[in-house]
N, C-alpha and C positions, 0 to 999 in steps of 0.2 A: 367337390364342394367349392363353392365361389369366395376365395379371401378377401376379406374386409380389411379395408387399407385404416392405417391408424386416423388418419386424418375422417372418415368417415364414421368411423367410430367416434372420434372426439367429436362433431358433428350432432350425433347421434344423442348423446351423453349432454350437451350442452342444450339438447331440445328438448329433454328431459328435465334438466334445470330448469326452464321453463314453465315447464306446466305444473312444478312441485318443489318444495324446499326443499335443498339439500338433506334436512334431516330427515321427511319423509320417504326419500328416492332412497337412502341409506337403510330405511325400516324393510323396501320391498327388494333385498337385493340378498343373497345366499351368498354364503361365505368365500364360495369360488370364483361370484361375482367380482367381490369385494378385492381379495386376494389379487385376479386380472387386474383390476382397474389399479391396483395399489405399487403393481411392479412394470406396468407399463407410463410410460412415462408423459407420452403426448395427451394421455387420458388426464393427468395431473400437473402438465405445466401448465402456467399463466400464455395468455400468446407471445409477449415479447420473448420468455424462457426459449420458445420453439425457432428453425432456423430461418432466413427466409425463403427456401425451397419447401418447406413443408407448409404453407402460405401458398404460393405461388409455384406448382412443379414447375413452371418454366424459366423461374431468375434465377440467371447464370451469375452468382456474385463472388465475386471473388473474398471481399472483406465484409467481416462483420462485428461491428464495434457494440457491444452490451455496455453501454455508459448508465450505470444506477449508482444509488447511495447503497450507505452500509448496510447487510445484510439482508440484503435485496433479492437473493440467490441466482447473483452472475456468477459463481463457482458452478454451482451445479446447474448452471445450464450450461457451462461452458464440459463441464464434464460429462454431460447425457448428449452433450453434437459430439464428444468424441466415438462415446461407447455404441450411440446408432451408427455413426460412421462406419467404426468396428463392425460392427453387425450387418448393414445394407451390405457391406464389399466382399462381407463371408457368405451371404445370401444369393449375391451377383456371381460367384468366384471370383472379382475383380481383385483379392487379396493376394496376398498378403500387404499390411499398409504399414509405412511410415511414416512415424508422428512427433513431432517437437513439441515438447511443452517447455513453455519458457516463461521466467517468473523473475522477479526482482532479486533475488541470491538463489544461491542451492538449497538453504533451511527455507524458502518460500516456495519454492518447487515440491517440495516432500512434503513441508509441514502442511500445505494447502492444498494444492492438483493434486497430491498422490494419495496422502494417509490423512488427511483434514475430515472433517463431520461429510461435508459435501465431495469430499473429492473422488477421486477414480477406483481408488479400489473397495470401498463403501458403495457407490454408484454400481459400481460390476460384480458387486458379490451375489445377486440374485441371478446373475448371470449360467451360474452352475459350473459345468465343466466348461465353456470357454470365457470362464474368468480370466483374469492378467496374473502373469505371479510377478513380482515386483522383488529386484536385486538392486537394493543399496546400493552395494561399495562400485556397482556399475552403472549408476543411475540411468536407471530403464526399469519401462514394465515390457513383459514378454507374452504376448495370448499365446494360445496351445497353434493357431492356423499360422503363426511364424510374423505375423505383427511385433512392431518395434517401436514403443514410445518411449523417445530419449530426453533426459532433462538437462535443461543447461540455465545456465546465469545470465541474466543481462549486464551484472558485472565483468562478463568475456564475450565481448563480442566476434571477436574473431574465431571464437569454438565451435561456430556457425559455418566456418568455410569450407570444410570438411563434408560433410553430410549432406545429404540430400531429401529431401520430401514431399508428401501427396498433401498431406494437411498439417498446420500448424495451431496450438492452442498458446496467446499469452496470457495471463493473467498480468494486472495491476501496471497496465503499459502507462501509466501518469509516473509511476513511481519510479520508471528506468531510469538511471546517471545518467545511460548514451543515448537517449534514446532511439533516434534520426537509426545512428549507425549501428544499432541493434536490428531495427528494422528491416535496413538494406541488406546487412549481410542475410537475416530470414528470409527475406524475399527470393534474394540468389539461388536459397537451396529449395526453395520451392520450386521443383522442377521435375517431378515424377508425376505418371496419370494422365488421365485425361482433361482434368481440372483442378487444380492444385485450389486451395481456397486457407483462409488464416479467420480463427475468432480470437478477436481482444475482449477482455473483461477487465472495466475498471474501475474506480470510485473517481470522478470527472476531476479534471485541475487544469486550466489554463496553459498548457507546457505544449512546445513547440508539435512536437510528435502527435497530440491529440488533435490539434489544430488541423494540421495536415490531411490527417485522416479523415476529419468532418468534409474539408473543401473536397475532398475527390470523388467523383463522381461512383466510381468502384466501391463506393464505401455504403454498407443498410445498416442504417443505426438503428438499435431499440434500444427503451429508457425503460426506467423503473424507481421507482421512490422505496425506500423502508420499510411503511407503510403498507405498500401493495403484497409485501409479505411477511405480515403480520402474524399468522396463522401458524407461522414456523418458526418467531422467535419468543423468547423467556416472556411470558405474563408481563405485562407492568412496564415492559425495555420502552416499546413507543411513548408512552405517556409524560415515562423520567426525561428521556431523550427530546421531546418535544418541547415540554414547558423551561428545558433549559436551553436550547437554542433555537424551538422557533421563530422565523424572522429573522435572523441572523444569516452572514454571509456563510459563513459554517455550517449553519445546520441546513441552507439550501444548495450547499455543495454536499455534504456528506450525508443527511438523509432524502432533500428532494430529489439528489441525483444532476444537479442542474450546473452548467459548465460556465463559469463568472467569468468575465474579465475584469482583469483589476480593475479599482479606482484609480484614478487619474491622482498626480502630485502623492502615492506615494513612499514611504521612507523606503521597503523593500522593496523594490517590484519583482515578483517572480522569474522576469526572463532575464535578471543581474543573478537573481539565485541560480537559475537554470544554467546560467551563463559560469558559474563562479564554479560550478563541479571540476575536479581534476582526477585523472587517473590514476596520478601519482604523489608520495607529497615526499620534498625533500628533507633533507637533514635540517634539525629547527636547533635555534638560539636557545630557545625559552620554552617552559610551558606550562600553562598555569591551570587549574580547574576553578572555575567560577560558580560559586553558592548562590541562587538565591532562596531563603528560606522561606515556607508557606505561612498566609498570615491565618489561618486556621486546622482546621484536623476530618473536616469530610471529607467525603470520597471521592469529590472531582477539588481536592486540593492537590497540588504539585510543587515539591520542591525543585525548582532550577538546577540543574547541573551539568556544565557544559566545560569540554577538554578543551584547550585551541591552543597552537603555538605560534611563534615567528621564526621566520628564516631570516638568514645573515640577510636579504636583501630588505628587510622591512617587510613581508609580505605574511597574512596573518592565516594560519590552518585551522579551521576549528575539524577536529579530532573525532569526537563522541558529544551524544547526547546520554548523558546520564540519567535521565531527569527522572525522580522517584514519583509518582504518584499513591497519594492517602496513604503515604506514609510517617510512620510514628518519630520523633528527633531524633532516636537513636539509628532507624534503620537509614533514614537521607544521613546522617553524618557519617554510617560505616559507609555508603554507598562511592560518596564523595572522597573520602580518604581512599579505599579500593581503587577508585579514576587514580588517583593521587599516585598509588603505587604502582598501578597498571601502564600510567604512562613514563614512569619517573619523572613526574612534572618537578617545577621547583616551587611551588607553594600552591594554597588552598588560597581563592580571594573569594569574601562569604562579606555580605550585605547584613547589617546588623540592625537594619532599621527593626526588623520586627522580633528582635530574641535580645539585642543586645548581648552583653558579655555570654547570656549563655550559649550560644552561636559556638565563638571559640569555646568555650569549654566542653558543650560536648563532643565536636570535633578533638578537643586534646584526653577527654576522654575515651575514645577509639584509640587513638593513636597521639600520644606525649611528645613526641618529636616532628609531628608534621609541623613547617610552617606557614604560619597563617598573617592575612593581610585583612583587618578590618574595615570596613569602606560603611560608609553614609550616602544616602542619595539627601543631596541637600536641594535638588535640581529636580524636577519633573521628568515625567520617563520623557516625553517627547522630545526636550530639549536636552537628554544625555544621548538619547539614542541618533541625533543630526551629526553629529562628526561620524559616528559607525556606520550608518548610512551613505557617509560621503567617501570615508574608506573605501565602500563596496563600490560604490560607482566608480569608482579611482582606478578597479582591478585590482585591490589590495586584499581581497580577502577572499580566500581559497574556499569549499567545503571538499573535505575529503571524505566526500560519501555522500549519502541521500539520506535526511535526516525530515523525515515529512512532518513532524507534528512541531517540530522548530520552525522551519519552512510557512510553515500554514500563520504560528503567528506573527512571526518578520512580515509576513506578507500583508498578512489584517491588525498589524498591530495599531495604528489610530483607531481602526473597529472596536477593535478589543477594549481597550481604552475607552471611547467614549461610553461604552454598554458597560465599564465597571467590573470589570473582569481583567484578571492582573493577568497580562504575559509574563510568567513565569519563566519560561526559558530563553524566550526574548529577552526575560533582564539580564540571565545568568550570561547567554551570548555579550550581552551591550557591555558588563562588566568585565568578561576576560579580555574581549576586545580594548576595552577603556584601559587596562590593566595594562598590556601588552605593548601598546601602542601611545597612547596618551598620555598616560600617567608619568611614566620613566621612558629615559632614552639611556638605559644600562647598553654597556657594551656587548655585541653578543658572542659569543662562542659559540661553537659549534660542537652540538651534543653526541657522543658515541652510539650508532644503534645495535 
């Protein structure tokens, strides 16, 4: 009997759609029908989901960058190139294969590519017996034919140097610290097969390493908007999502999928943030957590809450992003105090424009002994946030970590601003930095770790 290639099939199926509405082709189809079409994959992705070999048998690509908005289903496309990969090379005997999955930490490797809604072992479970069985404390999944997908951090890049591979999957490659040198060393171990090949999936952002990868010639990009998969997310998500940021620089990076360059003149510019990551941060003077409180109680309200220190040379660390979202006084002020304790800062500095006295009080209701540093914005955000901005240009301000939804508003913050929308964590950042730095010239000492 003659096998029908997936692609002929999907073909097939899509000429069908044609001639009939989905829900009628759905009425003339038997359970076994249904069942096929529901676990084979090429029958149910969109075309960008699918690789560009299954497109074209004959592009030899090495890279493939899935740049969409959220919830767009770049995880599980990026998880269904793995598990066919898996499958074609057990099919060829070209197997056994080894595979990198690499994600922004270890909790994003697991939480997302491995045990996530879309990820790999959800994706391989109709798989049967050549499922993956999946060891934690070894971070790897293992098929039964002797496949080996190993997960690592793009916080260690050098964990890369070691290993070797046939294909690699990243997910959320905007979000890397290193990026560049996360990259290089993958690339290195990409060195098994006949055609070693890497797919990136990401939510788009202006950052060096994206960049790169568009200019290269070795690079097939596909896009996707929110929107285009619709059908798989919660009732009601596009419409809420919509009417609050359509139009907005935000809502066409993170639902249209579409890759901005900043405006020109300003305060953040992304590649000073890109630039300001460190690997390390030293022993700190000081260190304060900055409040700022929500001027309301819905569910895209956000209390500010940001960690950040100084070192004996002047140079300023922000720490953590705290920042509570729609949440109640009580749960942003235990949150804040927590940073407080977490980091042994040496005071809470909380903006009382919008609580006033009861700001400090329920902070001293958590915790009686924390102390705390009252502050007024008697100044407009644009004009308190022009010295912190000139900090960052200076090289005077570290981030010790990848803090993206900070990030996003330093970055849009006139945006934000002019559309009436309070950066939040933007304030809490401008205050501790104000705090640190502007306010007082305390002596510092050097704190025990």
């Amino acid at each position: 009997m003659k096998t029908v290639s997936d692609a002929a099939l999907r073909d097939a199926l899509k000429a069908c759609l044609v001639k009939m509405p989905p829900h009628v082709l759905l009425t003339k189809l038997g359970a076994d029908e249904l069942a096929f079409i529901a676990r084979t994959w090429p029958l149910i992705a969109r075309d960008e989901q699918l690789p560009p070999d299954f497109h074209d048998p004959r592009a030899r690509w090495h890279t493939w960058l899935f740049m969409a908005g959220r919830g767009a289903g770049k995880t599980r496309a990026g998880a269904e190139w793995v598990r066919m990969t898996v499958l074609q090379a057990l099919g060829s005997g070209s197997g056994p294969l080894r595979i990198a999955l690499v994600a922004p930490t270890h909790h994003d490797a697991r939480a997302v590519m491995v045990e996530g809604e879309s990820g790999l072992l959800r994706t391989c479970a109709r798989d049967g017996p050549h499922r993956p069985q999946y060891e934690p404390s070894r971070r790897q999944l293992i098929w039964p034919d002797g496949t080996i997908a190993q997960l690592f951090s793009a916080e260690e890049p050098d964990s890369l140097r070691g290993p070797q591979f046939h294909i690699a999957w990243c997910d959320e490659i905007a979000r890397w610290r290193q990026g560049q040198k996360v990259w290089d060393m993958l690339l290195m171990a990409l060195r098994l097969g006949d055609h070693p090949r890497v797919m990136a999936t990401t939510t788009p952002a202006p950052v060096p390493l994206v960049k790169r990868l568009l200019e290269s010639p070795q690079t097939w990009l596909s896009r996707a908007r929110t929107r285009d998969n619709a059908a798989n997310l919660a009732p009601g998500f596009i419409a809420a999502m919509e009417a609050r940021y359509a139009g907005t620089r935000l809502g066409r990076q993170e639902l249209e999928g579409e890759l901005l360059e900043e405006l020109q003149h300003v305060l953040f510019p992304r590649h000073l943030l890109e630039a300001a990551r460190e690997p390390a941060t030293p022993p700190l003077a000081r260190i304060v957590v900055a409040v700022d409180p929500p001027a309301g109680r819905g569910e895209n309200s956000v209390c500010g809450i940001i960690v950040a220190g100084i070192d004996a040379a002047g140079i300023v660390h922000v720490l953590e992003d705290a920042s509570q979202r729609a949440a109640a006084p009580l749960r942003w002020a235990r949150a804040a105090v927590a940073a407080y304790h977490r980091h042994a800062a040496d005071r809470i500095v909380a903006e009382v424009n919008q609580g006033g006295d009861m700001v400090e009080a329920l902070l001293h209701q958590v915790d009686a002994d924390v102390p705390c540093r009252a502050v007024h914005a008697t100044r407009g955000k644009t004009v308190r946030a022009e010295p912190v901005a000139a900090l960052l240009e200076q090289g005077r301000i570290r981030l010790a970590g990848t803090f993206p939804e900070l990030e996003d508003e330093l970055a849009m913050f006139e945006e934000r601003i002019a559309a009436g929308r309070s950066p939040d964590r933007a304030d809490a950042f401008i205050w501790a930095v104000t705090d640190l730095v502007l306010r007082t010239r305390a002596e510092p000492r050097i704190r025990c770790l």
